[in-house]
N, C-alpha and C positions, 0 to 999 in steps of 0.2 A: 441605535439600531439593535434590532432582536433577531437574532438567528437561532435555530435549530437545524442541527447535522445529523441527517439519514444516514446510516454507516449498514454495511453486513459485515461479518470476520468468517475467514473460511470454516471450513464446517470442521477439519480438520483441527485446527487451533481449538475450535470450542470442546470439541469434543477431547483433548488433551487437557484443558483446562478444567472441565469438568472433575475427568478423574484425578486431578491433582491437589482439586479445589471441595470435596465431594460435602465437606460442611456446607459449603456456601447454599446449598438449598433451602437451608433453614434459617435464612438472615433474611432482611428486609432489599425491596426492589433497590432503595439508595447502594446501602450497601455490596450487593452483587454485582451494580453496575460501575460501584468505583473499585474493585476489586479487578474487574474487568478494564477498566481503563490503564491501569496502576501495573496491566501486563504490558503496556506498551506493543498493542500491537497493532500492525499498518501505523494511520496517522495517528490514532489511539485520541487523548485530548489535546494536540497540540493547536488545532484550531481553535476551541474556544477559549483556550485556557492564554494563549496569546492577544485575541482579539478582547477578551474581558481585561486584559492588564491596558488595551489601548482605550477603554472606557466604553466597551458595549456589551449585552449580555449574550449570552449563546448557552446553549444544551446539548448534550449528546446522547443519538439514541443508535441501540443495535439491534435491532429491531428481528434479525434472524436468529437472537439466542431465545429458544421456546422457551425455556425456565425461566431465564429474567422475565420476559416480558409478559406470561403470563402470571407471575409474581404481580408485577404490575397492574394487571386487569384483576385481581385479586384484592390487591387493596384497595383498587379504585372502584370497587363491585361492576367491574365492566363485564359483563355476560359472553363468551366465545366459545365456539363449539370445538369439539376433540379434534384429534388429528385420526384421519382414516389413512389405505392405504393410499389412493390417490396424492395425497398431501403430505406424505412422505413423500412420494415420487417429486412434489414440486419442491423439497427441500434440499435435490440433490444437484451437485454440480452441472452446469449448463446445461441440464434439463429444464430449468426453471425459464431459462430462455425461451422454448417454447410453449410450452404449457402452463407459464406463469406462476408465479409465486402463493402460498398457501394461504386461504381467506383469513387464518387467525391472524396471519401476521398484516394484512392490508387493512385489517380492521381497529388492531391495537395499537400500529403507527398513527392511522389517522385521527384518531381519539388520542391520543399523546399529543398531536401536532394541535389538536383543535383546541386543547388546554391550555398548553401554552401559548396559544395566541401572538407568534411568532409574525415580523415582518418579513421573513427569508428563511426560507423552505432549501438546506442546503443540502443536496441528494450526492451522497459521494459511490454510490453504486447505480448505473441508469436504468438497471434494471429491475431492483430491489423492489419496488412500486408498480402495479400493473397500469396500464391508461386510464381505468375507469376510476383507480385512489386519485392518481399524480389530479384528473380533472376536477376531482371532490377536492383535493388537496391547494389548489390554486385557488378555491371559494374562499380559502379561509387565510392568504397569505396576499404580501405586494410581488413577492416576485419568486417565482420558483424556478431555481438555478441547479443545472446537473455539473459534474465533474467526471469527466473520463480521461483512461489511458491504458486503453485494452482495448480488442475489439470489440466492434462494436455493436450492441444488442438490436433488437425488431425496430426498423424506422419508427413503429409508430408508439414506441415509449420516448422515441426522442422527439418527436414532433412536438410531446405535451410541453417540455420545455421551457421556459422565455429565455435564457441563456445558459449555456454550456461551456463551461471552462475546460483546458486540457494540455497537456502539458507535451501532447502531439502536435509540433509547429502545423505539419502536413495537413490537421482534421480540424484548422478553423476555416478554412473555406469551403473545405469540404461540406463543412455544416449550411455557414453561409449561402454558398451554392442551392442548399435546397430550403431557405427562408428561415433557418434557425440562428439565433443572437451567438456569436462565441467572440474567446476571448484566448489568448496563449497565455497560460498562468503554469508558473514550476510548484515542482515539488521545493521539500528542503529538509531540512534537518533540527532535531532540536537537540538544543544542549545542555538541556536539563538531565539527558540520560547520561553523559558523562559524570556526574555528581550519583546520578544511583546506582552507576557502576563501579564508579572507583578508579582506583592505578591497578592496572593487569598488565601480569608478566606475558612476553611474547612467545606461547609456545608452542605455534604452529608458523608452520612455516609459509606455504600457500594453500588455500581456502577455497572454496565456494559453497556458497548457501543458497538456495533456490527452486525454482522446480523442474522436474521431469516428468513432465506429460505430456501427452500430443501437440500443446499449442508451445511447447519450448525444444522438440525435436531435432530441427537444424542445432541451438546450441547444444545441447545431449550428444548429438555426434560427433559434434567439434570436441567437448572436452572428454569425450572416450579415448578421440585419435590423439591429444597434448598429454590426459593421463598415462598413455602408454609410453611417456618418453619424461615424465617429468613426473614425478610425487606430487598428490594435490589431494587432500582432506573433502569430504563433501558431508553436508547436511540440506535438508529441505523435505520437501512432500514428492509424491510420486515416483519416485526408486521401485518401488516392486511391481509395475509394470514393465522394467525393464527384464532382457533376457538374463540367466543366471550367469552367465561368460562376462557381462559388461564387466568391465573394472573400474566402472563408480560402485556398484553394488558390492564390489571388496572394499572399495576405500570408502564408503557411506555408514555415518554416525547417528543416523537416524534425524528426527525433524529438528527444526529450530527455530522455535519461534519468539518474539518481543524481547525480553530481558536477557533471555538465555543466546539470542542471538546477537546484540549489540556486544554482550559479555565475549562470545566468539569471535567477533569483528575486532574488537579490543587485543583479542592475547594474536591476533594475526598481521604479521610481517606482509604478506600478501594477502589481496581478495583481488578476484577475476573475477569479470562483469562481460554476463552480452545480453542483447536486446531480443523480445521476441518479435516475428515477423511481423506486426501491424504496427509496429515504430516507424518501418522500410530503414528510409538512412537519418534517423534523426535519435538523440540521445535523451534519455527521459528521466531512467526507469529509478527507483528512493535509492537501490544499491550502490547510486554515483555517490551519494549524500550522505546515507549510514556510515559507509565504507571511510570516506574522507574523512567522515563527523568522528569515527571513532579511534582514527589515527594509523590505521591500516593504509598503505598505498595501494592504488589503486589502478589496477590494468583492466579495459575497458575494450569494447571493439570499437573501431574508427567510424565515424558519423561525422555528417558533412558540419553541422551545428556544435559538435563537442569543443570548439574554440571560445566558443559563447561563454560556456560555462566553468569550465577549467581549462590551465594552462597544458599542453598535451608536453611532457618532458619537464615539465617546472613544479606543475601539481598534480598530475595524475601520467598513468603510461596508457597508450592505445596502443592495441595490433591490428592488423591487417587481413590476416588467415591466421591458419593451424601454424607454420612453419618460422613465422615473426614473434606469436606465442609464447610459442616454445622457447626461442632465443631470448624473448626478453624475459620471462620465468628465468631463465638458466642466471644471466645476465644481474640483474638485479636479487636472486638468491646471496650470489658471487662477493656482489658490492654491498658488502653494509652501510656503508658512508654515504651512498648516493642514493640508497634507496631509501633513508631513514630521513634526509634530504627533502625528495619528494614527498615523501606522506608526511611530514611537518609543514609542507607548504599547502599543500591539499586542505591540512586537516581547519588551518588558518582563513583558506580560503572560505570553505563551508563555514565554520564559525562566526563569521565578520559579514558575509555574503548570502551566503543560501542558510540560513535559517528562518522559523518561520514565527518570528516575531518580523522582520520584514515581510515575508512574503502575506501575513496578514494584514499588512498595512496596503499592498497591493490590495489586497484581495476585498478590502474597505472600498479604497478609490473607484475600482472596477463594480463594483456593485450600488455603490452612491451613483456611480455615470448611469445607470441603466434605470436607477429607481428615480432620478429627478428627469 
């Protein structure tokens, strides 16, 4: 089986990475884009790089980095037009939703896809593709399969479809419901980042990494009201839309992203986790998986499904509200022995269970049923 993976990475990330990285303009498309993997961010190459060890080939594209990819239509003497302002405007967070994605990029993915001549067209953003590629896109594949776990974009990028995986119990009937193929498939974790991270000393106490924007609001206000009764470290995106009084915006280290964030999960005794509102009551989201994966214990908010996946008191902690939080922050600060306990049981679990050399094994099975 031949897959290629459609990826975006936030704009944020890229544009960090850029200026970190500012050589990297002058190397070749190979290289920029393994430069770009090698940051570990989101899934990064954990899917093909698993599914190639089980004996298939796979590729990775990012299709929203302008400079890689027009790197790419550069060597490949593919012809695309500049960006105007309009195509800026399409570049920008969930703007792109409704005004759609920029023609350079619909254009250089689909000329990528059509090279490599892929049996599975693997879309890990449903929006990233406008309708008119995704249907050019299907001419030239067996099966073209989305992934989500966010809300969710314009019906009719998802209509194009033939199956949709999602790691939202609640959003495979949902799909079903309106004649689209799905499937319940997890996240997981890899454990190769533990090897390029290393033994890191524990020196933060309790953590969160994430973001603060409109669509993660309820949790923002939750951990303003637990910050104010307990010490808690923050990094992520979206902090300066908050007001100047918050007291994340005191205790906020700025972003954190791939390396630099596993490396942070690592030296932390705690990480707090909560869900954004199109989860409803179900548990999803990679921070159960990093968290665990990198030896952090992990406090979670309660979801009806979180027994599925971890032990709730054996390998991860859940709360309830602001005020159970609190107690168990306090609580397990307190205890070393029992909280060092759980997060070795967590970290065990993720490692032997939710990694995603299994779950690409799934994710064979599930896609062989649909293509035979």
């Amino acid at each position: 089986m031949k897959l290629i993976f459609v990826d975006t990475y936030y704009n944020g990330f890229l544009n960090d990475f850029r200026k970190r990285n500012p050589d990297l303009i002058t190397k070749s498309y190979q290289q920029q884009r393994q430069y770009l993997l090698d940051a570990c961010f989101g899934t990064s190459y954990y899917y093909s790089y698993n599914l190639k060890k089980i004996g298939h080939q796979a590729q990775d594209l990012i299709i929203n980095d302008e400079i890689l990819q027009r790197q790419w239509a550069k060597e490949n003497n593919f012809k695309v037009g500049w960006s105007s302002l309009w195509v800026r405007l399409q570049t920008l967070p969930y703007v792109h939703r409704i005004i759609g994605r920029p023609e350079w990029m619909q254009k250089i993915a689909l000329a990528q896809i059509i090279q490599y001549k892929p049996d599975i067209v693997y879309v890990q953003d449903l929006s990233a593709l406008n309708p008119d590629t995704l249907r050019e896109v299907k001419k030239h594949c067996k099966l073209l399969v989305g992934q989500i776990a966010c809300s969710l974009p314009a019906v009719e990028n998802l209509k194009e479809f033939q199956l949709i995986l999602t790691s939202f119990p609640h959003y495979v009937n949902r799909f079903r419901s309106i004649g689209i193929k799905s499937e319940y498939f997890k996240i997981a974790f890899e454990p190769k980042i533990l090897n390029k991270i290393g033994k890191q000393k524990k020196k933060y106490g309790v953590v969160f990494i994430g973001s603060f924007t409109y669509y993660h609001k309820e949790g923002t206000k939750l951990f303003e009201q637990v910050a104010s009764k307990v010490p808690i470290d923050f990094w992520g995106y979206g902090a300066e839309g908050l007001r100047d009084s918050s007291i994340i915006k005191q205790r906020f280290h700025g972003s954190a992203w791939g390396i630099e964030m596993y490396r942070i999960l690592a030296q932390s005794k705690i990480v707090i986790n909560r869900h954004i509102s199109a989860a409803e009551d179900n548990a999803n989201n990679m921070r159960l998986y990093e968290s665990t994966g990198m030896g952090a214990m992990l406090i979670t908010d309660e979801k009806k499904n979180i027994s599925t996946l971890f032990k709730p008191g054996k390998e991860i902690v859940t709360y309830k509200d602001e005020s159970d939080l609190i107690k168990k922050i306090k609580f397990y600060t307190a205890h070393h022995a029992a909280r060092e306990k759980i997060a070795r049981a967590g970290q065990r679990r993720t490692l032997t269970e939710h990694n995603y050399h299994n779950r690409m094994r799934e994710l064979a099975s599930i896609i062989n049923k649909y293509l035979s």
